[in-house]
C-alpha positions in Angstrom: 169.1 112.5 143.0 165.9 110.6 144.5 164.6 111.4 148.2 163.0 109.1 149.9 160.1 107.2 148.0 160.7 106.8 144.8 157.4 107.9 142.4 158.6 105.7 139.8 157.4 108.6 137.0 154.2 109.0 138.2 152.0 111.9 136.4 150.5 114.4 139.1 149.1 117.9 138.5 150.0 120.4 141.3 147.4 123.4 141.6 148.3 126.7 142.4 151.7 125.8 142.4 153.9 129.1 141.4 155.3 129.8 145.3 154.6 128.7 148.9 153.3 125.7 149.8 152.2 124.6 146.0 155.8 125.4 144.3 157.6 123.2 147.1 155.5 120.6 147.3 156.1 120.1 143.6 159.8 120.0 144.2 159.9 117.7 146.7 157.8 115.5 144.6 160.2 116.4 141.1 163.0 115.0 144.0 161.6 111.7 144.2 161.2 110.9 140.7 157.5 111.8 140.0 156.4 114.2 136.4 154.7 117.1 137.1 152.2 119.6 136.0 152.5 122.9 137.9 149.7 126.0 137.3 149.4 129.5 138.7 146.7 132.3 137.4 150.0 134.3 136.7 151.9 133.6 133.7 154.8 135.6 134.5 155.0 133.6 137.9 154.3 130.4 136.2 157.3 130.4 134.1 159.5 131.9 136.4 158.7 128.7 138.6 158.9 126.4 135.6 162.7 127.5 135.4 163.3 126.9 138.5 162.0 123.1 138.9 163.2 121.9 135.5 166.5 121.3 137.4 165.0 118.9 139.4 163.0 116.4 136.9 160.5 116.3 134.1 158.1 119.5 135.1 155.2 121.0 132.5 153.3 124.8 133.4 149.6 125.3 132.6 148.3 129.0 133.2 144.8 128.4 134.7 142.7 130.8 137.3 141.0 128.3 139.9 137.4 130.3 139.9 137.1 129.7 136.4 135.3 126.6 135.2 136.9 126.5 131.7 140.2 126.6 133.0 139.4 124.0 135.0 138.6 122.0 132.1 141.5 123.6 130.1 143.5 122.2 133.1 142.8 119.0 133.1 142.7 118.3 129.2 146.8 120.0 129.3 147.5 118.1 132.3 146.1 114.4 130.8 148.2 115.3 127.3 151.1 116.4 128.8 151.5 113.8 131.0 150.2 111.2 128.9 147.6 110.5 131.7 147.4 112.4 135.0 147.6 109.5 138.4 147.0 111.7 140.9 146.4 115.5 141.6 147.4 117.7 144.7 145.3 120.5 145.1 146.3 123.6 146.9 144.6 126.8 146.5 145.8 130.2 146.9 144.5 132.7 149.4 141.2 134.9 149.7 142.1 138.2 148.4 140.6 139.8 151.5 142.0 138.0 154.0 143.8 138.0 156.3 139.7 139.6 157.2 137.1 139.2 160.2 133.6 137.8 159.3 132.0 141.3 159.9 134.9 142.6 157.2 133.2 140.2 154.5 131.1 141.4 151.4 129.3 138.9 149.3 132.0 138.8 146.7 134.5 137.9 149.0 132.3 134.8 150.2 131.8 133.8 146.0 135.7 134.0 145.7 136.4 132.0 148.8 133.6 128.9 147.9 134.7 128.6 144.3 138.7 128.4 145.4 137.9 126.2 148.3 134.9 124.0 147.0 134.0 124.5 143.7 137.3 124.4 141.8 138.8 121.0 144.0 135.1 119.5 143.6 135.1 120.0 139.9 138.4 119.0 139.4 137.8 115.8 141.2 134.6 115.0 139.1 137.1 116.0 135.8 139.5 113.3 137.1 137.1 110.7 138.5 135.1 110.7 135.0 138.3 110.6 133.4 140.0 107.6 135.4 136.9 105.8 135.5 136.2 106.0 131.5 140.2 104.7 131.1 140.4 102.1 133.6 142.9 103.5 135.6 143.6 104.2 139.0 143.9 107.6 140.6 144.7 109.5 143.2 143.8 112.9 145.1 145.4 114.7 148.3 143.7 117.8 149.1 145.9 120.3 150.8 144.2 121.9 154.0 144.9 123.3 157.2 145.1 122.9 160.5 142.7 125.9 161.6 139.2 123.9 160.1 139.9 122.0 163.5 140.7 125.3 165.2 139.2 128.1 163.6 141.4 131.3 163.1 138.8 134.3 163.0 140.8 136.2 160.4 140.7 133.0 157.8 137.1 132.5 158.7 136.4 132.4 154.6 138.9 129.9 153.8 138.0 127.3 157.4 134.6 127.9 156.3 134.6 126.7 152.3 137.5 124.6 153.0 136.2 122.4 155.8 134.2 120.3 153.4 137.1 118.8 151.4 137.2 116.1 154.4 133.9 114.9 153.6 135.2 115.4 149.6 138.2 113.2 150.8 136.0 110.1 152.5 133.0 110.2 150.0 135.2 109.4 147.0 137.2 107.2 148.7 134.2 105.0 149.7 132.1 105.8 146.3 135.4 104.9 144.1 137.8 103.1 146.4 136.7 99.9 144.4 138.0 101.4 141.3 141.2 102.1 142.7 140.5 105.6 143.5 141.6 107.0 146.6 141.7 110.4 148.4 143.1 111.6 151.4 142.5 115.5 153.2 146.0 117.0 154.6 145.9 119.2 157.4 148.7 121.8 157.4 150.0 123.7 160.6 151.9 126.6 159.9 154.9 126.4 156.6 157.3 129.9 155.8 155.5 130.9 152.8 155.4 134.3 151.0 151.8 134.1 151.6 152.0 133.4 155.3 154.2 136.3 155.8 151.9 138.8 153.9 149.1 137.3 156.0 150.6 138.2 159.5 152.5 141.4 157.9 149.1 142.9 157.7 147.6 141.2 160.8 150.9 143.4 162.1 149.9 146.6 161.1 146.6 146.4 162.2 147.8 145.5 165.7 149.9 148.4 165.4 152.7 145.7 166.4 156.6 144.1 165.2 155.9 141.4 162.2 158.6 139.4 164.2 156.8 139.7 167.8 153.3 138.3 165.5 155.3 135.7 163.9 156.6 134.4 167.2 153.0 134.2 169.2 151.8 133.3 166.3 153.4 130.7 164.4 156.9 130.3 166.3 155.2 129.6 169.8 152.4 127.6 168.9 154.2 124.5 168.5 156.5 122.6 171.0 158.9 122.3 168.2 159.4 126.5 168.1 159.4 126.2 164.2 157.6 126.0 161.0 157.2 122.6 159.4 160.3 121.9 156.8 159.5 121.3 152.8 161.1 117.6 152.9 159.0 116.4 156.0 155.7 117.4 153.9 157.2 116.0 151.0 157.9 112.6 152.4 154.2 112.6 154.0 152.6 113.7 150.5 155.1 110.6 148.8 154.0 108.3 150.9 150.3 108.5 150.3 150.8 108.4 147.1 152.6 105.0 146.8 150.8 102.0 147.3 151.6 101.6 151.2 149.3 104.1 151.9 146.4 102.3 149.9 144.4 100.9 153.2 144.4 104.6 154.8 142.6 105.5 152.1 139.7 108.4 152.8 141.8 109.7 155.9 142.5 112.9 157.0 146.1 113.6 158.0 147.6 115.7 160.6 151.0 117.7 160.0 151.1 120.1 162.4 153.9 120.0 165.3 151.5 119.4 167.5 150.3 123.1 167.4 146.7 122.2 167.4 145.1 120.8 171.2 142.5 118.7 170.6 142.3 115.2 169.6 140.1 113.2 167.5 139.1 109.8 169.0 
């Protein structure tokens, strides 16, 4: 059954998309009727969440580790076949392996890991599609998930807010290189979603306080939002469905907020 926007069988590849935020966001978009590509660097994970979706639409699994540059390629060449064209990509990445870690904490290969999940591999991928969609005529789409904290920095995800920041500038500059094309981007900023990952992070941020994973989840996640809770699967579905039907073609190169109001400031 549809929800919401229907995606009328779009194609759209869905990075790091085992678990969390990547695996849900690619079943709300299997909901409303779009084809999907998911990938994960685990192929035990991969196929386990390939089961899963395959209840829900038309949903195709491509093992690929985001730091690598030929499985970037790889990705997109089994993405275009399998799809028979890919219209749009959502990138997520996974975490840092060190983090949840303070700047102090960080050695040089932690700093390589975080820039070639956070700008490298979406950069790359983007060039892929771009060359792609502009050597086919067709249109395309990208929506880069992000968060929240490159507005307001968390110290302990200082590697991520760091390599991550840029994909707002990634977001606008192909937008008004390629909009003419009909090639559009859009950064998302994410507050705080219940995600294995999210759980791990404050689990060890827990320990290290020497404090109750429920008192750190409260201050720190539960009670920084008027709405005392995390944002649901179908609200970030509806907001990912939209911008990629045509209505949201004038907002194109924007950078979009969904946060419950957790962060302070505003941008004028």
């Amino acid at each position: 059954m549809g929800v919401g926007i229907d995606l009328d069988q779009i194609g759209v590849l869905v990075t790091a998309s085992s678990r969390g935020i990547g695996f849900n966001v690619a079943k709300e978009l299997l909901k409303r009727n779009a084809r999907v590509v998911i990938s994960s660097s685990s192929e035990k994970n991969l196929w386990k969440a390939k089961e899963e979706l395959s209840r829900f639409g038309e949903v195709h699994a491509v093992k690929a580790d985001l730091k690598e540059k030929a499985d970037l390629e790889n990705l997109i060449t089994e993405a275009w076949s399998l799809l028979e064209g890919v219209d749009a990509l959502v990138w997520n990445a996974p975490n840092v392996s060190c983090e949840p870690c303070l700047l102090h904490e960080a050695r040089y290969k932690d700093w390589l890991e975080a820039s070639l999940l956070h700008t490298v591999a979406p950069g790359y991928l983007t060039t892929l599609l771009v060359k792609k969609w502009l050597g086919e005529g067709m249109k395309g789409i990208l929506i880069y998930l992000n968060s929240v904290s490159i507005k307001e920095p968390m110290p302990p995800l200082i590697l991520a807010d760091v390599t991550r920041a840029g994909l707002v500038q990634l977001a606008k500059s192909v937008s008004r290189t390629y909009g003419k094309f009909g090639i559009r981007a859009y950064s998302v900023l994410l507050g705080s979603f219940d995600t294995p990952g999210a759980r791990e992070n404050l689990r060890k941020v827990a320990e290290e306080k020497g404090e109750p994973f429920y008192e750190v989840w409260e201050r720190e996640v539960l009670g920084r939002t008027p709405l005392h809770r995390t944002g649901k699967w179908e609200e970030l579905g509806s907001l990912i469905a939209f911008l990629l039907s045509k209505e949201a073609e004038y907002m194109l190169g924007s950078t979009v907020v969904i946060d419950g109001a957790m962060t302070k400031g505003i941008d004028v």
